[in-house]
C-alpha positions in Angstrom: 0.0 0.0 0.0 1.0 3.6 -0.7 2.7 5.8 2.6 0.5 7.7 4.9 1.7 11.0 3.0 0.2 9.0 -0.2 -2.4 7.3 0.9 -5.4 7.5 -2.0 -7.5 9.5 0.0 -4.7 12.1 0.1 -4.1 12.0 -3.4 -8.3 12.0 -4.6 -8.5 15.2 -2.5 -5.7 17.0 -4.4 -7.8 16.2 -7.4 -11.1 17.1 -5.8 -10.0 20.4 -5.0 -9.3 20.8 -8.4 -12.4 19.6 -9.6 -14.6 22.2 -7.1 -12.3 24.8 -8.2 -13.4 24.2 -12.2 -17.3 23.6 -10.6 -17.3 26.6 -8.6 -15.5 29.1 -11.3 -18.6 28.2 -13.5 -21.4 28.3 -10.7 -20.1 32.2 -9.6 -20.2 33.4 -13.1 -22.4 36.0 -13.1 -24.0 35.3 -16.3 -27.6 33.4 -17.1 -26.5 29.3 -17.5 -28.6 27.2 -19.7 -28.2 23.4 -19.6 -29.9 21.3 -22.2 -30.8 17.6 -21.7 -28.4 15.5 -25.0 -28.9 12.6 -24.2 -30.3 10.3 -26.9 -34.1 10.9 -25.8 -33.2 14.5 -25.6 -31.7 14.5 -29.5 -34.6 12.4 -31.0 -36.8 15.4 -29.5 -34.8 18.0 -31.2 -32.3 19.0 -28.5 -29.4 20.0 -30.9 -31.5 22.1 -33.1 -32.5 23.7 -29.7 -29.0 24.1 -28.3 -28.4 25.7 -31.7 -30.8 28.4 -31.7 -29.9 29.0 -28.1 -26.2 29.9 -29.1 -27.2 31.9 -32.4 -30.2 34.3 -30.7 -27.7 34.8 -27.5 -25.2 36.3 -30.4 -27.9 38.2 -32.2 -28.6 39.8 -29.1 -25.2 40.6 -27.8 -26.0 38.3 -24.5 -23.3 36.5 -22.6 -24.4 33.3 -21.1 -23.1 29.9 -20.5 -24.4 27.2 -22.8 -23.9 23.7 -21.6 -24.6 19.9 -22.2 -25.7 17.7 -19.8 -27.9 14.5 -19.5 -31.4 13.2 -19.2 -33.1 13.5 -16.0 -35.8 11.1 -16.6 -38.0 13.2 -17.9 -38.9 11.9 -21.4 -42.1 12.7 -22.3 -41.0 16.5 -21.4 -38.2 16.5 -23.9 -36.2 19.0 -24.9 -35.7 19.7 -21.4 -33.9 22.6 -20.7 -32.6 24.1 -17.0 -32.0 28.2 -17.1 -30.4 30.5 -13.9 -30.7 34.1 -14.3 -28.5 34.9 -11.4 -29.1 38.3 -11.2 -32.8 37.9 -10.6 -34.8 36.6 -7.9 -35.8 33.2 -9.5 -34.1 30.1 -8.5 -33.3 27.4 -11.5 -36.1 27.0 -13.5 -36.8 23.5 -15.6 -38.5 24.5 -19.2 -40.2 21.6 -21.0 -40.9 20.7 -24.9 -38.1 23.5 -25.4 -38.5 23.7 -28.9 -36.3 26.6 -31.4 -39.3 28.5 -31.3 -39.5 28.2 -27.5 -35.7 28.9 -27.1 -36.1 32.4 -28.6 -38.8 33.6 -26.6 -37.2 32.5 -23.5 -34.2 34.0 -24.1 -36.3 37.6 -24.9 -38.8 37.4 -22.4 -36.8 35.4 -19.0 -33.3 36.0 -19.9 -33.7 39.8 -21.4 -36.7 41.0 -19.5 -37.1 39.0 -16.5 -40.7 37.1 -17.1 -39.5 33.8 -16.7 -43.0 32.6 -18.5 -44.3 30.2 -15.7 -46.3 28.6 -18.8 -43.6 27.1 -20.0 -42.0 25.6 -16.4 -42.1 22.1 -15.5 -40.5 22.9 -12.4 -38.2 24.7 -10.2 -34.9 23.9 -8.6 -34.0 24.8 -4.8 -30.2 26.2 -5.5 -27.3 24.5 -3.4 -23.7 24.9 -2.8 -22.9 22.2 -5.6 -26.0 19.9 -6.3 -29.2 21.4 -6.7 -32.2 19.5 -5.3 -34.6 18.1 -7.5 -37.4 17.6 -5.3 -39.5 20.5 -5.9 -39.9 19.2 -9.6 -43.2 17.4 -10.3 -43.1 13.3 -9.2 -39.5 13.6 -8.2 -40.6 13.9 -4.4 -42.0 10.7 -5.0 -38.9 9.7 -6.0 -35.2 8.2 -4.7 -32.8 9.0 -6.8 -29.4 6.8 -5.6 -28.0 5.8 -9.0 -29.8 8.7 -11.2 -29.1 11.2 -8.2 -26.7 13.3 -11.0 -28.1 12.6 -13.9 -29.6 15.8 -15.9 -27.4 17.8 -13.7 -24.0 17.6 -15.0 -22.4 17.1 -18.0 -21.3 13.5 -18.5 -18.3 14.4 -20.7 -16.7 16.4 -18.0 -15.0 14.4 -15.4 -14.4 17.5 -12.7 -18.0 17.9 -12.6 -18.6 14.4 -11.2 -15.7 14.4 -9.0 -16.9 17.9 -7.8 -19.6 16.3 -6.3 -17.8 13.6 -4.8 -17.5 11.5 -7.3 -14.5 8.6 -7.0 -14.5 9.3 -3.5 -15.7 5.2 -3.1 -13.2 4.0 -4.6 -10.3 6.3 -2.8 -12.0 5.3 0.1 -12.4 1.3 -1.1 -8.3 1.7 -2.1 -7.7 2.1 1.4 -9.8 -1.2 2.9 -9.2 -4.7 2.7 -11.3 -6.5 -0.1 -12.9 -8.8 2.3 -13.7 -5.9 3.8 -15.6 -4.1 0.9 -17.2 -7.1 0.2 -18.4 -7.4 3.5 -20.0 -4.1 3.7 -21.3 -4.7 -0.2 -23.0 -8.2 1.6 -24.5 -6.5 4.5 -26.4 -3.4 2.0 -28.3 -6.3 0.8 -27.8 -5.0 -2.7 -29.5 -7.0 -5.4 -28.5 -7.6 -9.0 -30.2 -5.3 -11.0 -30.4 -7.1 -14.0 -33.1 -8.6 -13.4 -32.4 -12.5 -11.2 -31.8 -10.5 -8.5 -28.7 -12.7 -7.0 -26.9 -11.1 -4.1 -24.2 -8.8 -5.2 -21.8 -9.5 -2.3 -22.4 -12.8 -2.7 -21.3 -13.1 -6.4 -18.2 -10.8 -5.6 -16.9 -13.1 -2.7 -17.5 -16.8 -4.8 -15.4 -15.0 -7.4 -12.9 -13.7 -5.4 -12.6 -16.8 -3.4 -12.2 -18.9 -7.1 -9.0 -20.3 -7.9 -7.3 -18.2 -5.0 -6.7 -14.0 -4.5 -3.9 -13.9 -7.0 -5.1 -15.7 -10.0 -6.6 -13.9 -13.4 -10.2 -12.5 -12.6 -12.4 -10.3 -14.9 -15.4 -8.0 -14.2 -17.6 -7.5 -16.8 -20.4 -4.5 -17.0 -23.6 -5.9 -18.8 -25.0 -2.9 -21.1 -26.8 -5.6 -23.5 -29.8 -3.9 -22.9 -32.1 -5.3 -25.6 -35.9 -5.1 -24.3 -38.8 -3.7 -26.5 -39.0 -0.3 -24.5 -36.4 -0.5 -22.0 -33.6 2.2 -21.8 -31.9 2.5 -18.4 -29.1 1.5 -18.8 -28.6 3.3 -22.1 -29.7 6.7 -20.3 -27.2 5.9 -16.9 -24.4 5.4 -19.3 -25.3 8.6 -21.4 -26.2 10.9 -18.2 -23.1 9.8 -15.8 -20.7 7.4 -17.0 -18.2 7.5 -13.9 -20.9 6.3 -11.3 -20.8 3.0 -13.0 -17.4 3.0 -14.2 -16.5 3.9 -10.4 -18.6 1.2 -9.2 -17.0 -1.5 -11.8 -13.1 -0.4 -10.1 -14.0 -1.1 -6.6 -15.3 -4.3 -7.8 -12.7 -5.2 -9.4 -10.1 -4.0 -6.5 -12.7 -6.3 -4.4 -12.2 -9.8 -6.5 -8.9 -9.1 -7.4 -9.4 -8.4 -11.0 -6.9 -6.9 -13.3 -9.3 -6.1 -16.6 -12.7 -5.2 -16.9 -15.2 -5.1 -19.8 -18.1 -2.7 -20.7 -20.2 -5.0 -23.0 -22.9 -2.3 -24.8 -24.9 -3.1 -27.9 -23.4 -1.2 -30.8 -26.7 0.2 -31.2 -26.2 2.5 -28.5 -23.8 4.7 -30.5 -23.9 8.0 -27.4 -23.6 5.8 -24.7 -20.6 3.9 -26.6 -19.1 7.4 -27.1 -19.5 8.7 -23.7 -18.1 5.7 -21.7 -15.2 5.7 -24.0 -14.7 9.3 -23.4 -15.3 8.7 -19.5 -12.4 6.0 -19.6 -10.2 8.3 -21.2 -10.6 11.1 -18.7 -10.4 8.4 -15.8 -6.7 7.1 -16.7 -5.9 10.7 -17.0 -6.5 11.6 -13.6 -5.2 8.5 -12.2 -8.8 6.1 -11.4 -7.6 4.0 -14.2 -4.5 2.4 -15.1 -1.4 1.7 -13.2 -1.2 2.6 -10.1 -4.7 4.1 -9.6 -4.5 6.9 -7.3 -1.1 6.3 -5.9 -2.0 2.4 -4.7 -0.5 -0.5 -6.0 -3.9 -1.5 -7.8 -3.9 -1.6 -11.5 -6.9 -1.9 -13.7 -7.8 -1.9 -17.3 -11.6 -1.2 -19.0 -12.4 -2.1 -22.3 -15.1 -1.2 -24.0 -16.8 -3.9 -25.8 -19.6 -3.4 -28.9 -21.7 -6.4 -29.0 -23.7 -6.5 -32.2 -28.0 -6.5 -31.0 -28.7 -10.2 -30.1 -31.1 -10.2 -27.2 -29.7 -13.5 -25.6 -26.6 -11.9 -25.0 -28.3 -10.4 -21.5 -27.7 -13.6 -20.9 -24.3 -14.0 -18.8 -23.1 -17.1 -20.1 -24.1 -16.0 -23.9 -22.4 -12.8 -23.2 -19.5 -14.4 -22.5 -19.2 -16.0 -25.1 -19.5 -13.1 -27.3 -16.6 -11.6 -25.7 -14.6 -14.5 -26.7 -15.4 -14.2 -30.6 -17.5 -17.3 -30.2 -21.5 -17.1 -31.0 -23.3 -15.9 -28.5 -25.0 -19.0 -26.9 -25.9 -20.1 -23.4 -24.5 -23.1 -21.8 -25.1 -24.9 -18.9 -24.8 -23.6 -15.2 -23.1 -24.9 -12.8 -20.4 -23.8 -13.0 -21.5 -20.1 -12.9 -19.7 -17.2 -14.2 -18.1 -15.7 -10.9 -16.1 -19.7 -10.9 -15.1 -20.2 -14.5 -16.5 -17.3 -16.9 -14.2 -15.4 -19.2 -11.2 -17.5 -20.8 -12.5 -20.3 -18.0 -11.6 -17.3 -15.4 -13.7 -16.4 -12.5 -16.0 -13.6 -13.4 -17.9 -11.2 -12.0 -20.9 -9.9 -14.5 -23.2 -7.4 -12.9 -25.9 -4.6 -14.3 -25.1 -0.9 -15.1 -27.3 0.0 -12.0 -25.8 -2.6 -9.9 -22.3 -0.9 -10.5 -23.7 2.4 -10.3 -25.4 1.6 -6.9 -21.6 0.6 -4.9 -20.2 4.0 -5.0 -23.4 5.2 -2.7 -23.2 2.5 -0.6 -19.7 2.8 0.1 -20.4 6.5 0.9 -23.4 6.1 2.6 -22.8 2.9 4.6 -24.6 -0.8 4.2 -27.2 0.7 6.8 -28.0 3.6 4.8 -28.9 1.6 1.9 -31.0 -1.2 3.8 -32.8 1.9 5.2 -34.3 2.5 1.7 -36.6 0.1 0.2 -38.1 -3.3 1.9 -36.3 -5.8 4.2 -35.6 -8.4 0.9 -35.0 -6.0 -1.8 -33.1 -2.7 -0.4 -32.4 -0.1 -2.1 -33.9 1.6 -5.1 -35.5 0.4 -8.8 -35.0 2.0 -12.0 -38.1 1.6 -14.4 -38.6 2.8 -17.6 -42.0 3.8 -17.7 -43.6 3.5 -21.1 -46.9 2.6 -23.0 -50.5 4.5 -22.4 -49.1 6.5 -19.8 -49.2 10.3 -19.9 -45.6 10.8 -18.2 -43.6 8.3 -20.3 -39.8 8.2 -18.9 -37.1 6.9 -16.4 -38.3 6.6 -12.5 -36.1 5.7 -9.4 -38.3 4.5 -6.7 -38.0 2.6 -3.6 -38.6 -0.9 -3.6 -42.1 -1.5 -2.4 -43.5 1.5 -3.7 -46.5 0.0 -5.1 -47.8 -0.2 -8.5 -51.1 2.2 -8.4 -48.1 4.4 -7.3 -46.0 4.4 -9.8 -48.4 4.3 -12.5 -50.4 6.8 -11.4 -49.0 8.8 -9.2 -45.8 9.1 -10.2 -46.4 8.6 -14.3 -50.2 10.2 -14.7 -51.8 7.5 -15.4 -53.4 6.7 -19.4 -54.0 9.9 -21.3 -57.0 10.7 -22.7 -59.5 9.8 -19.7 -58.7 5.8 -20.7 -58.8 2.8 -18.5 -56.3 1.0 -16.8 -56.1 -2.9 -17.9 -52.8 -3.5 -17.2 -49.3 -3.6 -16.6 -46.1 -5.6 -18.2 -43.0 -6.0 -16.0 -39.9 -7.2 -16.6 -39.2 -6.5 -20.7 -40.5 -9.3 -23.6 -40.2 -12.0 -20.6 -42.3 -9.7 -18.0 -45.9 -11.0 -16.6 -49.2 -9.0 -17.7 -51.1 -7.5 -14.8 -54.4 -6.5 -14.2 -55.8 -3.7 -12.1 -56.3 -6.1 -9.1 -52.5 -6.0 -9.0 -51.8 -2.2 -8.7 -51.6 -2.1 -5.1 -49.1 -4.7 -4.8 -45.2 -3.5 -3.4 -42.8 -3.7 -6.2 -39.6 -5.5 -5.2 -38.2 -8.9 -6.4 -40.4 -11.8 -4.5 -43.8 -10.4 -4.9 -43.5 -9.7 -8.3 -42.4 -13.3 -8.8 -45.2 -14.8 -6.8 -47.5 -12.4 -9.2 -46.5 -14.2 -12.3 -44.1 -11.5 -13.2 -40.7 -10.2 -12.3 -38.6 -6.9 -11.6 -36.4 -7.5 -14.8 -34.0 -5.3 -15.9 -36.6 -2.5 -15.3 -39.0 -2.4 -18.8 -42.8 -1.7 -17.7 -45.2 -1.3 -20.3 -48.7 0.4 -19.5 -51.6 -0.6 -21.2 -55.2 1.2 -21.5 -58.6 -0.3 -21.9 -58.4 -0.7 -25.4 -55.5 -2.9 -25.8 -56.1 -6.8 -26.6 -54.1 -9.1 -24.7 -54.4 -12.0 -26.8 -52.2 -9.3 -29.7 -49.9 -8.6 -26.4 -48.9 -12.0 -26.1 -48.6 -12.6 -29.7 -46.1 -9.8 -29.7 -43.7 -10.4 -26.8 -43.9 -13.9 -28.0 -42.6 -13.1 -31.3 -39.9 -11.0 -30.2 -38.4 -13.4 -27.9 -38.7 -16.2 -30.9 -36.7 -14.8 -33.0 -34.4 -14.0 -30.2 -34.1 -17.5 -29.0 -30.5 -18.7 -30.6 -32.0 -21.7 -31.3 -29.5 -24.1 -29.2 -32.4 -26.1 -26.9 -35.4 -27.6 -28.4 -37.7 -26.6 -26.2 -37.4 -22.7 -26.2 -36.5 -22.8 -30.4 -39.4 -25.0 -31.6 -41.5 -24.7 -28.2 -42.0 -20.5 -28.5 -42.5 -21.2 -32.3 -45.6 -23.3 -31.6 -46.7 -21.3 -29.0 -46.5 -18.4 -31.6 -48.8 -20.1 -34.2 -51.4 -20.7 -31.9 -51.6 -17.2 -30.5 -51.0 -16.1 -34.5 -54.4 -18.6 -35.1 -56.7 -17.1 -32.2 -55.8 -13.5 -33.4 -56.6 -14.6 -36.9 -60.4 -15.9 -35.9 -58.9 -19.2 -36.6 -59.0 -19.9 -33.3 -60.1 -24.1 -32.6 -61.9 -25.7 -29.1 -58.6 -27.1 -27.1 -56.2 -24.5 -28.3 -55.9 -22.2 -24.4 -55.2 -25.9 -23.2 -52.7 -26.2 -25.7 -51.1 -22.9 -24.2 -50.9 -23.9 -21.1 -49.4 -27.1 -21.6 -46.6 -25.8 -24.3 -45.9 -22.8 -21.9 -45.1 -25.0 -19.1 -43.2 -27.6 -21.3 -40.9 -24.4 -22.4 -40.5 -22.8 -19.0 -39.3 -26.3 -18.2 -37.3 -27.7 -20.6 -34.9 -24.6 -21.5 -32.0 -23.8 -21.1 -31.5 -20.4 -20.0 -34.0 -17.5 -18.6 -34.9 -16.6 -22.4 -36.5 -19.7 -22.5 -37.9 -20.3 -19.4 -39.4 -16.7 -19.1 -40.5 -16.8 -22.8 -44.2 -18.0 -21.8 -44.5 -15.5 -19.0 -46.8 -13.0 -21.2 -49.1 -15.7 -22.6 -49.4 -17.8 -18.7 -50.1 -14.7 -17.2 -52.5 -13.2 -20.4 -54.6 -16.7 -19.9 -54.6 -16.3 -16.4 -56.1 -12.8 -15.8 -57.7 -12.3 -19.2 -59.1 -16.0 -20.2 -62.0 -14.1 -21.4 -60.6 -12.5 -23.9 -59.3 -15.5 -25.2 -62.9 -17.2 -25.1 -64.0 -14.6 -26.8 -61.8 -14.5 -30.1 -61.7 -18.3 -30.2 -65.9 -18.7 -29.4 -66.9 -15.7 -30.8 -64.5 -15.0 -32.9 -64.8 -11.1 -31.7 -62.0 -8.8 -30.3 -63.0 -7.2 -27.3 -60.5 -4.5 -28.1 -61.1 -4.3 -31.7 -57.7 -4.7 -32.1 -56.7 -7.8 -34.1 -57.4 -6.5 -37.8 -59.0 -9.8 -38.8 -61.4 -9.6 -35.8 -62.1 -6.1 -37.0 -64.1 -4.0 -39.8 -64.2 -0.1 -39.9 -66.9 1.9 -41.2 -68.1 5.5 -41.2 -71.4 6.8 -39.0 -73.5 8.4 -41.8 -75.0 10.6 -38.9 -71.0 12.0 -37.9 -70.2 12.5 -41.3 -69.5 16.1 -42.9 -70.3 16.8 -46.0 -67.6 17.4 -48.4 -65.1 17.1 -46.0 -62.7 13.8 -47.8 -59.7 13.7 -45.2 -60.2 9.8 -45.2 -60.3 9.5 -48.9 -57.3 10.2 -49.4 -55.4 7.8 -46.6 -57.3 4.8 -47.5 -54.4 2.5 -49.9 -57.3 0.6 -51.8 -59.3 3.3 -52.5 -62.1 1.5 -50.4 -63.9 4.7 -49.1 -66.3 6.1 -51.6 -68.4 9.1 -51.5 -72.3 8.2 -51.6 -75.1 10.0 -53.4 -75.8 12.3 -50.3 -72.0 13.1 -50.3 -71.0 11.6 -47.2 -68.5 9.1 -47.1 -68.5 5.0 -47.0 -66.4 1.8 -46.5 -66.5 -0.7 -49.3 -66.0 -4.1 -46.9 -64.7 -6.0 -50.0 -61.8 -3.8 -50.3 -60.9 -2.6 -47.0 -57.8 -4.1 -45.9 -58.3 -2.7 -42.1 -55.3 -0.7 -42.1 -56.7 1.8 -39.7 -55.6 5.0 -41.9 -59.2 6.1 -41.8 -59.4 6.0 -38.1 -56.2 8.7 -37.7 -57.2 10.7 -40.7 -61.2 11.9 -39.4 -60.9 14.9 -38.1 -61.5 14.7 -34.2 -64.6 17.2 -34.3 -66.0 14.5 -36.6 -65.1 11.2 -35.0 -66.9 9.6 -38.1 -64.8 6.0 -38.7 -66.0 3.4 -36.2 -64.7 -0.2 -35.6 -67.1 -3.1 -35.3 -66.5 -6.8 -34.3 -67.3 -8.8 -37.9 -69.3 -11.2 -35.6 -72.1 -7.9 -35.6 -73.9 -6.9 -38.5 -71.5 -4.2 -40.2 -73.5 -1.6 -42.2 -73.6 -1.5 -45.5 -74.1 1.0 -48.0 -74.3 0.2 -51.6 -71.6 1.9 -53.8 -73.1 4.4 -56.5 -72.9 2.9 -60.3 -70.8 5.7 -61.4 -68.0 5.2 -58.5 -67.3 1.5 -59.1 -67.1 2.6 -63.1 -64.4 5.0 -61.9 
């Protein structure tokens, strides 16, 4: 170990002090400081052009003002988000949402030029502090924990001294100067949980792996950023907001097991968050968290950053392990796990993006801290993002046992639009369906698991009153088919069958014995597979059958959607009595020319040719509301076609 003189606490403070000295030279500028949310939900909302017309009006007007970056604070639906301090007036931080170019100019005349900071336009507003500003007088955040999002939206993720400012790498100065039993031992005692979605005991994992083949043999850590479910983007957002938490997080481990390399495996469809850990590493090694040496110890570590190239099996550890090694990413069997014989045969520890990112804080905080927050079996906090028929789509970081009615409500707004609630899917493609009965369950690992879902990696998809649930199934199902890498029997020709049948009921083809046949093909699958693709696979269609059999009866007795969802279930046509006159907004989106204009000018649907596409439905103008959907099983009305139209 380093001398007292150089011990790595002594050394992180000489580069802390720094750090505040670059944070606190730009809080005391005197000048108005806008920050803009990048990351990737940010840009698909139009951030950049946003940022741009910030920079150009400020020069038209002759205004000095700090224009910086930083990342997303959860708040999607709101995007562009954008953060504004006039310091020289009375108002603290003000949050501006849907900042569009249009938006940006008329802040910058009316808040930043005259003082009216247009309270129209605020989502929120930020009580100042001496480094971090709090976040809790912004709508749903009081609601909320933030432990591993705590700085994200707040600084810029490309900037190092920023995170270090606010104590960033402290953890791992302090972890530098501990035994790794004893780390370890306090990593145990927090109770922390994967986040990935098992839920295996972190401390746990870290000793078996540093007890493996003895303290000084080759050990690898690996940071699983394969985040491939149908709505789910925490991980992409943590590593695009604030790199260094989980790169910080991934060193201490690593110092813990007695590693020498670690690996940051991210889907190469993630081309911000690829950049931006990349970057992080760089400015790590330059400041000494990295390399040789780190911080004056006799520690040394390496991170890689690996691309893996969009197959959703490689969530799986043993299939991304494999990837690693230039092989095809495929399961194999467990025992042994990972954390005994992994990379190369090496003991291994793979963990989450928010299982790294939650260490740091626990190391700060204390193992009692931690356990404090959440419920006795899960501690801690759960990321979820949020998305579906919910008014505020976006990233949440609650306390475990929040419940669902909660989150989805309270938290999120609930389905726009005045719509029902009908349910809730948990845990990405693999996640159980669950109806309102459920909402006021706690969320945390073992309820959710005795619900027929599970806590995942943190997907949850909301779904209103007029969703079918039958169409659900049929689309998780075929997402995780033609995920499955086809190595056990079970999960490659099991999901396939279980596909054709839900593909049949959603048809109207639907036959007496086929929900038996679910059942009894889901539990083959969920028994026979290999590895939790498989096995979870048949969640959505167990879980569909259980709570909603009645839809099922329904398309396979009646041969009706409920929901009016399933096209072939389906027929649109137009209410003579809602009709305008003249008015031929769904001529023109129907692709087969199936609507027709009848002798009293109003508008029609030729049943032969409609192909149920639905165009109709978006194209009526609302004050109309003229296109209705009817189950084929009813009598559809008719109207007869004028002689001259069908000779056109």
């Amino acid at each position: 170990m380093a001398t007292k003189a150089e011990t790595p606490l002594n050394t992180y403070e000489k580069i802390k002090e720094q750090a505040v000295q670059h944070w606190q030279r730009f809080e005391s500028a005197s000048v108005p400081k806008i920050a803009i949310g990048t990351a990737t939900c940010g840009i698909a909302a139009g951030a950049l052009e946003t940022k741009k017309a910030f920079e150009e009006f400020l020069t038209e007007e002759g205004i000095e003002a700090i224009v910086r970056t930083v990342g997303c604070s959860g708040h999607c639906y709101a995007e562009p988000t954008v953060v504004i301090h006039c310091p020289y007036t009375d108002f603290p931080p003000i949050l501006y949402y849907n900042v569009t170019p249009g938006k940006a100019r008329m802040l910058i005349r009316s808040f930043i030029k005259d003082g009216d900071p247009l309270f129209e336009y605020m989502l929120g507003a930020m009580a100042p502090d001496e480094l971090l500003p709090s976040v809790s007088d912004f709508p749903r955040f009081s609601k909320e924990t933030r432990v591993v999002m705590e700085k994200c939206g707040l600084i810029n993720p490309e900037s190092i001294y920023e995170y270090v400012a606010l104590g960033g790498y402290e953890a791992l100065a302090k972890a530098l100067e501990l035994e790794p039993e004893g780390i370890i031992h306090q990593v145990k005692r927090s109770g922390l949980r994967g986040r990935g979605g098992a839920g295996f005991p972190t401390g746990v994992k870290w000793e078996i792996a540093r007890e493996a083949e003895g303290p000084n043999s080759t050990k690898y850590v690996i940071c699983n950023a394969d985040e491939g479910d149908p709505g789910a983007y925490m991980d992409r957002t943590i590593l695009e907001s604030n790199p260094h938490q989980v790169l910080e997080g991934m060193i201490i481990c690593a110092y813990a097991i007695g590693a020498s390399k670690c690996f940051i495996y991210v889907r190469a469809e993630y081309p911000l968050a690829v950049k931006t850990i990349t970057k992080a590493i760089e400015e790590a090694a330059q400041l000494g968290f990295l390399g040789e040496s780190v911080l004056g110890s006799s520690f040394d570590i390496q991170v890689e950053v690996f691309q893996g190239s969009g197959a959703f099996v490689c969530g799986e550890e043993t299939a991304l392990v494999s990837s690693i090694e230039g092989k095809r990413g495929m399961p194999r069997h467990r025992p042994p796990f990972p954390a005994e014989k992994g990379l190369w045969d090496k003991p291994t520890v793979i963990n989450n993006v928010k299982t790294f990112a939650s260490v740091p804080p626990i190391l700060n905080h204390g193992a009692r801290w931690f356990r404090n927050i959440g419920t006795e079996s899960s501690p801690g906090t759960a990321i979820f993002s949020v998305v579906g028929d919910v008014k505020h789509a976006g990233l949440v970081e609650i306390p475990t046992g929040v419940t669902l009615r909660t989150l989805v409500f309270e938290i999120c707004g609930g389905p726009p639009n005045k719509k029902g609630f009908k349910a809730v899917q948990i845990g990405g493609p693999s996640g159980g369906c669950l109806p309102e009965a459920f909402l006021d369950i706690p969320i945390d690992f073992d309820t959710l698991t005795q619900a027929g879902a599970m806590m995942g990696s943190g997907g949850m998809v909301v779904m209103d009153e007029e969703t079918c649930m039958v169409d659900v199934a049929r689309y998780f199902l075929e997402f995780t088919q033609k995920e499955s890498c086809g190595k056990c029997t079970f999960c490659r020709i099991g999901t396939r069958h279980l596909l054709e049948v839900l593909m049949r009921i959603t048809r109207g083809e639907g036959e007496k014995g086929d929900i038996e046949l679910l059942e009894e093909l889901a539990r083959h699958v969920k028994l026979g597979s290999l590895c939790g693709l498989g096995r979870t696979a048949p969640n959505p269609v167990l879980t569909s059958l259980k709570y909603f059999r009645d839809e099922y009866e329904a398309h396979i007795k009646e041969k009706r959607c409920p929901a009016m969802v399933c096209r072939s279930l389906t027929a649109f046509y137009i209410d003579l009595g809602k009709c305008a006159r003249g008015c031929d907004a769904c001529v023109g989106s129907c692709p087969t020319k199936a609507i027709f204009t009848t002798r009293d000018r109003k508008k029609a649907i030729d049943q032969e040719l409609c192909v149920k596409c639905g165009e109709c439905v978006v194209a009526c103008p609302p004050e109309y509301n003229a296109v209705r959907k009817i189950s084929p099983a009813h009598k559809v009305p008719i109207v007869e076609r004028p002689e001259e139209d069908m000779q056109d």
